[in-house]
C-alpha positions, -999 to +999 in steps of 0.1 A: -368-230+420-339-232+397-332-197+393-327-196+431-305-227+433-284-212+401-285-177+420-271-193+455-248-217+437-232-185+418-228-162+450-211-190+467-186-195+442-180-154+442-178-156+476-155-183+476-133-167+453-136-133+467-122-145+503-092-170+482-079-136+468-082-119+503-063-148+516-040-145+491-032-112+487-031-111+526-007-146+526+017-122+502+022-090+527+029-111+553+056-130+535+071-095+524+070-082+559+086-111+574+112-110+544+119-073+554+122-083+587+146-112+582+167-088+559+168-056+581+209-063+590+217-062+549+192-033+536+198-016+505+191+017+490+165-004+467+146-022+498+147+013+510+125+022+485+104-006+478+093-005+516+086+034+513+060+024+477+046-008+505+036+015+527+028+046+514+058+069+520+060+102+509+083+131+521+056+158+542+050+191+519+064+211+552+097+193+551+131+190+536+118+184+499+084+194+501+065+168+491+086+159+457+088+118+459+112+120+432+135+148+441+137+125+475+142+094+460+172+108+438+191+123+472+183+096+489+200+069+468+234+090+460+232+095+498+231+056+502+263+054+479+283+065+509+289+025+531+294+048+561+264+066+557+246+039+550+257+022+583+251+048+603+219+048+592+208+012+604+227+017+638+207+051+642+174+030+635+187+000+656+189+026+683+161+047+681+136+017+671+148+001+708+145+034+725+118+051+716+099+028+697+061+036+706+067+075+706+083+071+667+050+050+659+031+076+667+053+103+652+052+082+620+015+079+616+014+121+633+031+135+600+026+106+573-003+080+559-014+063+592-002+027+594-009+000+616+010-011+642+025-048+627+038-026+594+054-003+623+070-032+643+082-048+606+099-014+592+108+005+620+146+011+614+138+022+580+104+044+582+125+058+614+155+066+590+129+077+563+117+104+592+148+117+603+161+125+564+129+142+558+132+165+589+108+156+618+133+157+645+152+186+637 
């Protein structure tokens, strides 16, 4: 009878401890979306970045850069040097993410790693961006 009160004691702790890092872990990618959410007016070529590693982002073998990350990454932030550029980049997401926001979610998960739907509404203006440098609309 021991053994089975030691065994039941023990899986409830793992189970415990299994669902506090869940919650955790879950508490954490909340708190980053929200941040990214919160900061969307002010983004950087960095946030850029650190919300394409989030969610996956890669440039599509079939498009401007052919699949090479870094090549991307490289273009990408000497193109963010430009202020202007980088304005008209969140006015084009502020637009398109207002416009045609359910038709760029699915065009998003259409050429990339699927996502769901919250991580769409959260980085929009930037996976949008993200699509249009890579060449999906053109």
């Amino acid at each position: 009878m021991k053994k089975q009160s030691v065994i039941v004691v023990v899986a409830g702790a793992i189970f415990a401890l299994t669902t506090s890092v869940v919650h955790a872990q879950s508490n954490k990618d909340n708190t980053c979306l929200e941040q990214s959410k919160n900061k969307q007016e002010n983004l950087t070529s960095m946030d850029y970045i650190t919300i394409m590693k989030q969610v996956g982002w890669k440039p599509r073998k079939d498009g401007k850069f052919q699949g090479d990350y870094e090549g991307f990454e490289e273009v990408f932030i000497k193109m963010l040097h430009n202020p202007n550029y980088f304005k008209q980049l969140e006015i084009n997401g502020k637009y398109y993410c207002s416009k045609d926001h359910d038709l760029n979610f699915y065009t998003y998960n259409k050429y990339y790693t699927p996502i769901n739907r919250n991580t769409w509404d959260y980085y929009c203006r930037v996976l949008y961006n993200l699509m249009d440098i890579d060449g999906v609309f053109n």
